[in-house]
C-alpha positions as CSV (number, residue, x, y, z in Angstrom):
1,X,-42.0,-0.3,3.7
2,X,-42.1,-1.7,1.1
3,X,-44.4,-4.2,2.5
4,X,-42.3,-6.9,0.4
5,X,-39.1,-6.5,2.6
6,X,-41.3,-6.3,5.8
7,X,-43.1,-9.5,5.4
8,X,-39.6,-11.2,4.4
9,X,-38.4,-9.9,8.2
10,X,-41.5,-10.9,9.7
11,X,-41.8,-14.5,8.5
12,X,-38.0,-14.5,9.6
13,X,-38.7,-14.3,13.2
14,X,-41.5,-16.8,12.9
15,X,-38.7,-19.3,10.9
16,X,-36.3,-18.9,14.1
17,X,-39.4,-19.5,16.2
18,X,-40.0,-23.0,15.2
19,X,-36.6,-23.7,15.7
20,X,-36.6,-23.2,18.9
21,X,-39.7,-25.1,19.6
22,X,-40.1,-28.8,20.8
23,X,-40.2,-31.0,17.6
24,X,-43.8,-32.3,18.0
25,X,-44.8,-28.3,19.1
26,X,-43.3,-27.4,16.0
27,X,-45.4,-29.9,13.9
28,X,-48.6,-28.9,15.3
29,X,-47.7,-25.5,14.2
30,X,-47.1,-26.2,10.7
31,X,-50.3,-28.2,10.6
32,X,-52.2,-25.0,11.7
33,X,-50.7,-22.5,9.7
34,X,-50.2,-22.3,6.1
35,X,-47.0,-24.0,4.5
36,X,-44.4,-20.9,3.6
37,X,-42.1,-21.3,1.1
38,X,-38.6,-21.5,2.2
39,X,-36.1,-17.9,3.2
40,X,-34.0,-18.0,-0.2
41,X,-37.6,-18.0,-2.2
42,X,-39.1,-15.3,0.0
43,X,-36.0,-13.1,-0.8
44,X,-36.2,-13.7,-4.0
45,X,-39.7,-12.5,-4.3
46,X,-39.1,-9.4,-2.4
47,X,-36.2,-8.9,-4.2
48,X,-38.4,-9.0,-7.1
49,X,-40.4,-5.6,-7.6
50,X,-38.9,-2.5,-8.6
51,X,-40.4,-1.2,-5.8
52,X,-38.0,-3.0,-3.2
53,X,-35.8,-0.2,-3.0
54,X,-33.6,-0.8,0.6
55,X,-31.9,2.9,0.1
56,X,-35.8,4.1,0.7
57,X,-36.7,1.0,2.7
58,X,-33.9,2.0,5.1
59,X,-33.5,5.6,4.5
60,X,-37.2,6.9,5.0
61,X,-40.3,6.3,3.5
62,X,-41.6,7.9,0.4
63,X,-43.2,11.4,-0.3
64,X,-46.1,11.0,-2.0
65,X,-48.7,14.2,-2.7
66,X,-48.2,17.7,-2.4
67,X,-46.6,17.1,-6.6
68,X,-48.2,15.6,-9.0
69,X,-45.1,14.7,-10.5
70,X,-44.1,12.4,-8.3
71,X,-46.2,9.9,-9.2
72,X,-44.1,10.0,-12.6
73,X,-40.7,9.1,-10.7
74,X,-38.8,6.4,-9.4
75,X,-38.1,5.9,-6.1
76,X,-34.3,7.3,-6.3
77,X,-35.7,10.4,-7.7
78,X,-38.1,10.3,-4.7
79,X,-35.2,9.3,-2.3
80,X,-33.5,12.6,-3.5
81,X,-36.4,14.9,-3.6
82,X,-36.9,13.6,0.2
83,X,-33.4,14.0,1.5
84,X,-31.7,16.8,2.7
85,X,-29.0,17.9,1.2
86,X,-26.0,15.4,0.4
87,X,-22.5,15.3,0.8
88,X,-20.5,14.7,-2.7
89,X,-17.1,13.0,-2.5
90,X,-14.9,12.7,-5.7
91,X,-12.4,10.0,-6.1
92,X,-9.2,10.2,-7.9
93,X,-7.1,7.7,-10.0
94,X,-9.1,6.5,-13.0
95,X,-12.5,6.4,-11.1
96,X,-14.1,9.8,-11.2
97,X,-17.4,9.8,-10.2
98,X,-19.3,12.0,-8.0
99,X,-20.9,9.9,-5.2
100,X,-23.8,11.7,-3.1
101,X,-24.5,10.6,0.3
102,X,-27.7,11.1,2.2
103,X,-27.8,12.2,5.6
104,X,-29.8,8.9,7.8
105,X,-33.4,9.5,9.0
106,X,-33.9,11.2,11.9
107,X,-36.2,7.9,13.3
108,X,-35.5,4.1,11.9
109,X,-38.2,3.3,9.5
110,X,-40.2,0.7,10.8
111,X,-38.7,-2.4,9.0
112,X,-35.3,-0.9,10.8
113,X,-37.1,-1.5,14.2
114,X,-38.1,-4.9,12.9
115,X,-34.6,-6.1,11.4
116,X,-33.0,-4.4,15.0
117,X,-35.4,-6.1,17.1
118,X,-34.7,-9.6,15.5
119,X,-30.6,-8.5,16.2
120,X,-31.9,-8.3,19.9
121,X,-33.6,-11.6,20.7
122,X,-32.6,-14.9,21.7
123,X,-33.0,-16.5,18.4
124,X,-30.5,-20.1,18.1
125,X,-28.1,-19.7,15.3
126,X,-28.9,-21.7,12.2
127,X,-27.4,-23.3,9.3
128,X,-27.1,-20.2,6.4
129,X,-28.4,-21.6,3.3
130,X,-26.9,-19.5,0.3
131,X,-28.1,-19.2,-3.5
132,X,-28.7,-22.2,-4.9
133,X,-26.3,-24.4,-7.0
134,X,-22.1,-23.2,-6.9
135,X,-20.7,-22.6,-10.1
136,X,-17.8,-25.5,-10.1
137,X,-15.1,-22.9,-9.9
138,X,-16.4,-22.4,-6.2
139,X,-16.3,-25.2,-4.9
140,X,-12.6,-24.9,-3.5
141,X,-11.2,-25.3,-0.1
142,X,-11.8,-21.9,1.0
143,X,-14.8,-20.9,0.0
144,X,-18.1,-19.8,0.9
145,X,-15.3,-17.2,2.7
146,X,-17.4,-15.9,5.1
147,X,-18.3,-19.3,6.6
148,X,-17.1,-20.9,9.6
149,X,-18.0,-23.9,11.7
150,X,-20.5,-23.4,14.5
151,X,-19.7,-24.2,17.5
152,X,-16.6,-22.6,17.7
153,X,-13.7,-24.9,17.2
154,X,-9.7,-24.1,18.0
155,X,-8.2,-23.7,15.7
156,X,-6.0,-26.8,15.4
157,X,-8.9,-28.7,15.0
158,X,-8.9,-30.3,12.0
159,X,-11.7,-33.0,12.2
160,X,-14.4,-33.2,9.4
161,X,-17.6,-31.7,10.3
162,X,-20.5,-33.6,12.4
163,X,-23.5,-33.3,10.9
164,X,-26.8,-34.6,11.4
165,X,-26.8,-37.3,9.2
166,X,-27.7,-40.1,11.1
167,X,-28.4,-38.8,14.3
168,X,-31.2,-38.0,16.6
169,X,-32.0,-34.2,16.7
170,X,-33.7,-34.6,20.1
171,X,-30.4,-36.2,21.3
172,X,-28.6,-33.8,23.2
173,X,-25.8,-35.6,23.7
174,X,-24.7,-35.7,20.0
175,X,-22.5,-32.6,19.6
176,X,-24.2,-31.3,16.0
177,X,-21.8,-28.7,14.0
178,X,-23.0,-26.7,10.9
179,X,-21.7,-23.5,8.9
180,X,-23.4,-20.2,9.2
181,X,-22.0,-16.6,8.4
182,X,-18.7,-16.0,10.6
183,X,-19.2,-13.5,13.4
184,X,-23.3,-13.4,12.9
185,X,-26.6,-12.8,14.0
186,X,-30.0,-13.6,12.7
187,X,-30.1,-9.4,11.6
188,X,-26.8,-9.7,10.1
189,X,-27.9,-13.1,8.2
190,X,-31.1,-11.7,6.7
191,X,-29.5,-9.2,5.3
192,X,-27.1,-11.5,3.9
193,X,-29.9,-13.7,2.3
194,X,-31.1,-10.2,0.7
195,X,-27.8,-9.5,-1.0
196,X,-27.6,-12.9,-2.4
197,X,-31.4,-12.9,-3.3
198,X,-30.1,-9.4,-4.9
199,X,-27.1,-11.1,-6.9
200,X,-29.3,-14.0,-8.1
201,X,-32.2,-12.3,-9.4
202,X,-29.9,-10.1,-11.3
203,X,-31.5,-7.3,-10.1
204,X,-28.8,-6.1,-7.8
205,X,-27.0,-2.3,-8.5
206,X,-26.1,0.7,-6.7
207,X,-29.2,2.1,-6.8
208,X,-30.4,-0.6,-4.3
209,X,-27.2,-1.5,-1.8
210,X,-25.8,2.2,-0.7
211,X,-25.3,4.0,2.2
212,X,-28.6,3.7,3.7
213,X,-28.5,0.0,2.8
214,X,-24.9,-0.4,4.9
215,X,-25.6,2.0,8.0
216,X,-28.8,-0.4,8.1
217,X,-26.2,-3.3,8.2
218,X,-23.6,-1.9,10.8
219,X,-26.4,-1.6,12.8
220,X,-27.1,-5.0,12.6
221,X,-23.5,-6.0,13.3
222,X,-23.2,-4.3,16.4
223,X,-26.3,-2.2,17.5
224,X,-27.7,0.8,16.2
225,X,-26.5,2.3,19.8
226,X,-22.6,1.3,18.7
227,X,-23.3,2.1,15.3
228,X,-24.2,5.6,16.0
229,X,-21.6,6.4,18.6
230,X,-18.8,4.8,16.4
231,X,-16.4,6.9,14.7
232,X,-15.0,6.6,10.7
233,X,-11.3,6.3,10.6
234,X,-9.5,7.0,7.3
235,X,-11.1,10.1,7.0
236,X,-8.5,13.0,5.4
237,X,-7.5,15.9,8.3
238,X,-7.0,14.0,11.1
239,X,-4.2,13.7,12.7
240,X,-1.7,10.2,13.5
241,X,-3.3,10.4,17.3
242,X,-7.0,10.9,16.2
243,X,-6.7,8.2,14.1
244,X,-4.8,6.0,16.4
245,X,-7.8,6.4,19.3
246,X,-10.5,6.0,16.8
247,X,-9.1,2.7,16.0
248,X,-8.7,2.0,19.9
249,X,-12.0,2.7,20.3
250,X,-13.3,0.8,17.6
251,X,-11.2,-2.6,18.3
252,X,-14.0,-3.5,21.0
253,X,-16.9,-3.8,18.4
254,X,-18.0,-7.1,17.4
255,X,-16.5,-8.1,13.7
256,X,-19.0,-9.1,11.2
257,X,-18.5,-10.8,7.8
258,X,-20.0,-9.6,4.5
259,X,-20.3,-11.7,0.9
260,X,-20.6,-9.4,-2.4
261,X,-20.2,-12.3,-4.0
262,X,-20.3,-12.0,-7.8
263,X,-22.0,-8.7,-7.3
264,X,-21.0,-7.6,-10.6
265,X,-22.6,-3.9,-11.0
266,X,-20.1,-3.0,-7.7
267,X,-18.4,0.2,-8.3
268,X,-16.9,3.1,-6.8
269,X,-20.0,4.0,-5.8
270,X,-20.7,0.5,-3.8
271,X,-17.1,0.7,-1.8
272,X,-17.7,4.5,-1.2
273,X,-21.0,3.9,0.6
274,X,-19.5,1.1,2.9
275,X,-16.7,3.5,3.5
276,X,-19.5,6.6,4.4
277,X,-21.5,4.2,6.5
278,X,-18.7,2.9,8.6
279,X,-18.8,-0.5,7.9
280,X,-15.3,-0.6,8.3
281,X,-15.7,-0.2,11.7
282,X,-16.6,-3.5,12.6
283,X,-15.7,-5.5,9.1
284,X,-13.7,-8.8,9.6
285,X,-14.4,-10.6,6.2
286,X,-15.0,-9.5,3.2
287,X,-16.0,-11.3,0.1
288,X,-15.5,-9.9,-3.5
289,X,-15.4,-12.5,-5.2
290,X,-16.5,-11.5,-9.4
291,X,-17.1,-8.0,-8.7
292,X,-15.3,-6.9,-11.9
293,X,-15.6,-3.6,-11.0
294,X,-13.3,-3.3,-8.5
295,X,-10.2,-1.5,-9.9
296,X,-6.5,-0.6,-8.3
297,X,-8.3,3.1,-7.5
298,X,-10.5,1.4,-5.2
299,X,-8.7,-1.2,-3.7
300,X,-6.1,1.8,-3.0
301,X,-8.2,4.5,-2.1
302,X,-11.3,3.3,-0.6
303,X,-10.4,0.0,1.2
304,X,-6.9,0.5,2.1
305,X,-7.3,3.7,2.5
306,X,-7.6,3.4,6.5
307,X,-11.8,3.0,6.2
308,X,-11.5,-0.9,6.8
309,X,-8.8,-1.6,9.8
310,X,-10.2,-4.5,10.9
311,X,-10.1,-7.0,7.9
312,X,-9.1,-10.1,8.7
313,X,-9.7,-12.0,5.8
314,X,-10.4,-10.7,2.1
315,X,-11.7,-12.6,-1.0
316,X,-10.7,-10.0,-4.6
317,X,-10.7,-13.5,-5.8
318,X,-11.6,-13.3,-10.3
319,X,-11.7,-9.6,-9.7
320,X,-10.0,-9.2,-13.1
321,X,-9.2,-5.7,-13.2
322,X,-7.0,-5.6,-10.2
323,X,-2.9,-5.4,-10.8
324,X,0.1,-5.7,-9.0
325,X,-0.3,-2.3,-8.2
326,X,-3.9,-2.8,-6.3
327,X,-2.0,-5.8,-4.7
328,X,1.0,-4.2,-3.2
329,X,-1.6,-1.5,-1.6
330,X,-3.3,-4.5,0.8
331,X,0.1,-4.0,2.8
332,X,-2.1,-1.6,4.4
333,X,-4.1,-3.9,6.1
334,X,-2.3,-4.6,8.8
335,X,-4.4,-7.3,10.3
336,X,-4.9,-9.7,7.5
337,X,-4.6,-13.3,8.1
338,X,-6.1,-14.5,4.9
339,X,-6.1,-13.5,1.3
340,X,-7.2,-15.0,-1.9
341,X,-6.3,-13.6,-5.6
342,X,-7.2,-16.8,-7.6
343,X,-7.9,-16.0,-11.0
344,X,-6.9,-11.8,-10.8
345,X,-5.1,-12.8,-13.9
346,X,-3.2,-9.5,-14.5
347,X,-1.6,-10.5,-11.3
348,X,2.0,-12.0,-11.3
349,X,3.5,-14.4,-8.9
350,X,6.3,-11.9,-8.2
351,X,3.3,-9.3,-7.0
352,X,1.9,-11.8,-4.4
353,X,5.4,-12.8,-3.0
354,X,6.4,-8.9,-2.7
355,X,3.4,-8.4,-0.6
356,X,3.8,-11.7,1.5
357,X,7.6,-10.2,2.1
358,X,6.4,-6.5,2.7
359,X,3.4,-7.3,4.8
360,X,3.1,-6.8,8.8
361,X,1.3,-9.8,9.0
362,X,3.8,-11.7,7.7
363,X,6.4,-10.7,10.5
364,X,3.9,-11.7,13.2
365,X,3.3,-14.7,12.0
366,X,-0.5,-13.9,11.2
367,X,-0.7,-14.4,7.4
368,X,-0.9,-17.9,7.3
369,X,-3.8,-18.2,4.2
370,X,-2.7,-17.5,0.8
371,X,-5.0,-18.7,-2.2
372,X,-3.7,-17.8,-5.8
373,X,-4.6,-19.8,-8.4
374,X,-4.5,-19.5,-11.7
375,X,-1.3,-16.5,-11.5
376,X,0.9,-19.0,-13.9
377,X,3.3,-20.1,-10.8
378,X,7.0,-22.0,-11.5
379,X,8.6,-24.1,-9.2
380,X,10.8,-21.0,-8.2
381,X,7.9,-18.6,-7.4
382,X,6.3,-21.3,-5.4
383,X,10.1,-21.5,-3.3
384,X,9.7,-18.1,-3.1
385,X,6.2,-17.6,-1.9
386,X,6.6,-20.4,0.9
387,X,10.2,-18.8,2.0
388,X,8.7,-15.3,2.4
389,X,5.5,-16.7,4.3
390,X,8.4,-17.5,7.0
391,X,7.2,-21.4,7.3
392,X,3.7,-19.9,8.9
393,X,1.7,-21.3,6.5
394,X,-1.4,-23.3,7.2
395,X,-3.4,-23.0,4.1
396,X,-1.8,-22.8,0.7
397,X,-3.5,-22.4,-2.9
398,X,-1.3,-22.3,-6.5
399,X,-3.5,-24.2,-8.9
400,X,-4.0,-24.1,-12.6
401,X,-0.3,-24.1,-12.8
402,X,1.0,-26.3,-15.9
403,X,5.0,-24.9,-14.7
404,X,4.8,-26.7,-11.1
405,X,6.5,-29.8,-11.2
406,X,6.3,-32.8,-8.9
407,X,9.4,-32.9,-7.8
408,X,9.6,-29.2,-6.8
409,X,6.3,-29.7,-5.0
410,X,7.5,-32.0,-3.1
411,X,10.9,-30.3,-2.7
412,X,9.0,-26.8,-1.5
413,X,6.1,-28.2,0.4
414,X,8.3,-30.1,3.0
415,X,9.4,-27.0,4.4
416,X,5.8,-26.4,5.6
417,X,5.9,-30.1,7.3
418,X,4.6,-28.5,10.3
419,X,1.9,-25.8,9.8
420,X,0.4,-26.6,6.1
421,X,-3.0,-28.3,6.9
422,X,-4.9,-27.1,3.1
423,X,-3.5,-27.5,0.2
424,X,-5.0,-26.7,-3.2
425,X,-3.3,-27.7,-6.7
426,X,-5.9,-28.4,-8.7
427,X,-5.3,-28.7,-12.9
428,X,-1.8,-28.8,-12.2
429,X,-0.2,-31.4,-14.7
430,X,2.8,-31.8,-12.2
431,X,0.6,-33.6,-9.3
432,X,0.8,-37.5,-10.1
433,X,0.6,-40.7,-8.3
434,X,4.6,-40.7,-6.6
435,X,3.9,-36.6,-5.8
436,X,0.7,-37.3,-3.9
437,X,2.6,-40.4,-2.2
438,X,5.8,-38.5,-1.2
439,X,3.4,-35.4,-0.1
440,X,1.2,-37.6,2.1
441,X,4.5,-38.8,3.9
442,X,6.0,-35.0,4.0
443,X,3.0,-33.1,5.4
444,X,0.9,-35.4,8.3
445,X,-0.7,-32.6,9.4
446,X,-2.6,-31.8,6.2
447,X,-6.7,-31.9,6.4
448,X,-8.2,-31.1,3.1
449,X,-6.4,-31.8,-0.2
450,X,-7.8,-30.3,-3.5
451,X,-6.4,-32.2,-6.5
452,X,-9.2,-31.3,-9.5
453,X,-8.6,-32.0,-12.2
454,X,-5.0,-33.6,-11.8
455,X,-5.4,-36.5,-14.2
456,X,-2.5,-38.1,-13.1
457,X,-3.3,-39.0,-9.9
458,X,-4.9,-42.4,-10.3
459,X,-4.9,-43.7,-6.9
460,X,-5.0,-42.3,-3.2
461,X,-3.1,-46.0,-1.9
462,X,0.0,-44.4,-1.6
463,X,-0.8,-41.1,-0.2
464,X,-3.1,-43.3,2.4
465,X,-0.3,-45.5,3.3
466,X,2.6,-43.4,3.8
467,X,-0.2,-41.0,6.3
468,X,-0.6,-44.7,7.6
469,X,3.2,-44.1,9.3
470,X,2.6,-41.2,10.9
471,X,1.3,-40.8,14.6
472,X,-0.3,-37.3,14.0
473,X,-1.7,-37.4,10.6
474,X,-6.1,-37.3,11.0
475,X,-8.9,-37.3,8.8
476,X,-7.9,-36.3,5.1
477,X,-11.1,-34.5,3.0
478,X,-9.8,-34.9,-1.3
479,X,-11.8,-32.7,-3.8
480,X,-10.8,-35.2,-6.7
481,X,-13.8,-34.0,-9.6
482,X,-11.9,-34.2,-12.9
483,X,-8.8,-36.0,-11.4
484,X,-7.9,-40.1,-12.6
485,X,-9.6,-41.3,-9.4
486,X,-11.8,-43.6,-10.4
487,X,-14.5,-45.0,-8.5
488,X,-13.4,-48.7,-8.1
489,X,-9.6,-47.3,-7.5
490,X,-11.7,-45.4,-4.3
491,X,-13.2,-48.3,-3.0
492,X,-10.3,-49.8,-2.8
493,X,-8.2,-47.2,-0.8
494,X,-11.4,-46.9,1.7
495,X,-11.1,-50.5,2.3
496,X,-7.8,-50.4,3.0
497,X,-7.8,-47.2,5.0
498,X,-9.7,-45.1,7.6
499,X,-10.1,-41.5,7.6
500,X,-10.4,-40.3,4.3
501,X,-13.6,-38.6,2.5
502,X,-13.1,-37.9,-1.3
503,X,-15.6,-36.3,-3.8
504,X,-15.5,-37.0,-7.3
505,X,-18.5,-35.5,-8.5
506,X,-19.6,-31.4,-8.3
507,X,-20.2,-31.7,-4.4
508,X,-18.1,-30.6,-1.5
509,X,-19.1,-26.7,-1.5
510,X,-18.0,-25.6,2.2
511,X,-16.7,-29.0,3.3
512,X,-13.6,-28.1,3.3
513,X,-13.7,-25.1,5.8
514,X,-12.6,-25.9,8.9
515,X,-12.1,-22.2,10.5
């Protein structure tokens, strides 16, 4: 209810069916039935009618009879009418806005049962397949952010990915890796392929994704059983103690990984109903990429506010209203291991490095991904930045940086000879052919390399050569779109070198992830 969103989690489960089928089963079965149109399409169709409404899909079904004048209303106004009454929060610092929460249903509504049941089976995890074409700008090393390689891989493994391409699928024996959403199920990922049908039909909005929408989702995560005994930390009254067992408590959840990417009608509204639902509770990686909406208020008082514990790894990435003040409040966030800012352009170098220097993370050696392009970096920011990261760095991004010099890239990047494996310095005029030489000598240990847009760099000979040397350095992955790389210069280097892959045209979206 709607029937839309029901048939989308119906044909879901008969998707993760035929993959776990015998090939020549499956193809009987597709003979037989009616060809159906691929997940993103099907979300996008349910996505499609006003009437898709996941607050009432997820919070209870409608009231119809009894008034006439319902039949005149939307479905919020019938949400409301429905409800009990609702709690109203008010948020201070610049974003005052009433936000109403409703109570949940007393029983799931029946596409709950169907999107908890699919949580529940035995399903094999599958490739996630996104919206369709990336912008350029996100194609970069770290993103999609909530990706991650499946199997599992340690983490010093560095190797590109091994795909299917060329292999047998009925060949066990071929180890077959893929990306899918980090910390996932098949619940978790169809709701995942609703937001982004959401955010690509332009029909996303508050309206649609609140509190019913991320209860529904927590459940998902970790079981409505979890879900409902779990309690919300960060609330105001409790004491130090109480808030210190509630996160005890909560640390043996499962983490999951949510993308709001360029959700661009997210508010204080949005961040209010994760914070009222409890997703922070068992949220390990958050993606906010382009939601323009988010503001210093609610980056202060809402997510680091003691509602989301758990983050590992957070994306406020071209979230243009944020500041240095927003920044300095992700201190807060104890457990963060990764961060990006690229392209937060009221954000100075200086505001990063404070936090890097001020952040537990840093001490324990945990924050070892920083991504902030686009801030207008020096060569004395960047020796500031990689001194206060403690030499712990393993992923490192400061493009769109006409101030960085080659010689001071080289100079600071040494220091990180050990630990930096990702390195992003794209449309920086500084990166030429003797940087990219003496860098391929100074860091063996690096695995992807992101150099759009560097017209300078002409060849990757000498950056090949002096890796040649060096008993630990592995496969090297080069995003090189824009760059002086030509195509006969590439040959060339392959020829004379193994174990390089470098893209020149708009691919490369998620190969560089390697977590």
């Amino acid at each position: 209810h709607p029937p839309s969103l029901a048939c989308l989690l119906t044909l879901l489960l008969y998707y993760y069916y035929l993959s776990s089928v015998p090939t020549s089963a499956r193809h009987v079965l597709t003979r037989l039935m009616r060809e159906i149109p691929s997940l993103r399409i099907l979300a996008l169709r349910a996505v499609g009618p006003p009437g898709c409404n996941p607050e009432v899909t997820f919070g209870g079904p409608r009231v119809r009879g009894g008034n006439s004048d319902n039949d005149d209303k939307g479905d919020d106004a019938i949400a409301e009418q429905q409800s009990p009454p609702s709690t109203k929060v008010k948020r201070s610092g610049g974003d005052d806005e009433d936000v109403s929460y409703s109570p949940p249903p007393k029983e799931p509504t029946p596409t709950s049962r169907l999107l908890r049941s699919l949580r529940e089976s035995n399903l094999p995890k599958r490739p996630y397949v996104g919206p369709g074409r990336p912008n350029a700008n996100d194609v970069d090393i770290a993103h999609p952010w909530i990706m991650a390689v499946y199997p599992p891989r340690e983490p010093e493994n560095n190797a590109p990915l091994m795909g299917t391409t060329n292999k047998d699928e009925n060949d066990a024996g071929d180890e077959v890796e893929f990306l899918a959403i980090e910390n996932s199920n098949c619940a978790v990922e169809c709701m995942q392929q609703f937001i982004d049908a959401l955010v690509e039909s332009g029909r996303a909005g508050d309206s649609r994704m609140g509190v019913h929408f991320f209860r529904e989702w927590v459940a998902a995560a970790i079981g409505p059983e979890s879900a409902a005994s779990a309690k919300r930390g960060g609330e105001a009254g409790r004491s130090k103690k109480r808030q210190k067992r509630i996160r005890a408590a909560n640390e043996a959840l499962p983490l999951g990984s949510m993308s709001l990417h360029n959700f661009a009608a997210g508010s204080v509204r949005t961040f209010s109903s994760m914070e009222r639902a409890n997703v922070g509770c068992c949220l390990g990686t958050l993606d906010v990429t382009g939601v323009h909406g988010l503001t210093d208020s609610i980056l202060t008082n809402v997510v680091c506010s003691g509602s989301f514990p758990r983050l590992r790894r957070l994306s406020v990435k071209n979230c243009r209203k944020l500041t240095g003040k927003g920044i300095a409040s992700l201190a807060k966030l104890t457990k963060l291991c990764a961060l990006d800012v690229g392209g937060c352009f009221n954000v100075h170098p200086d505001d990063v490095v404070s936090l890097v220097r001020s952040h537990p993370s840093t001490k324990r050696g945990r924050l070892t991904e920083i991504y902030a392009s686009g801030l207008g970096w020096t060569d004395v920011a960047m020796e500031e930045l990689v001194d206060a990261t403690g030499g712990h760095l393993r992923g490192l991004g400061i493009g769109f940086s006409p101030y960085i010099s080659g010689p001071g890239l080289i100079l600071t990047l040494s220091r990180l000879e050990s630990t930096l494996d990702r390195l992003a310095v794209p449309f920086c005029p500084g990166m030429d052919d003797a940087a990219a030489s003496a860098l391929g000598k100074k860091l063996p240990n690096l695995a992807i390399l992101d150099i759009r847009g560097c017209g300078k760099v002409y060849t990757l000979s000498g950056m090949m050569g002096a890796r040649a040397d060096s008993a630990s350095a592995g496969h090297l992955l080069v995003l090189a779109r824009y760059s002086g790389i030509s195509n006969n210069s590439l040959e060339e280097t392959m020829r004379l070198y193994d174990g390089l892959a470098c893209i020149l045209d708009g691919g490369g979206s998620g190969e560089g992830i390697r977590r």
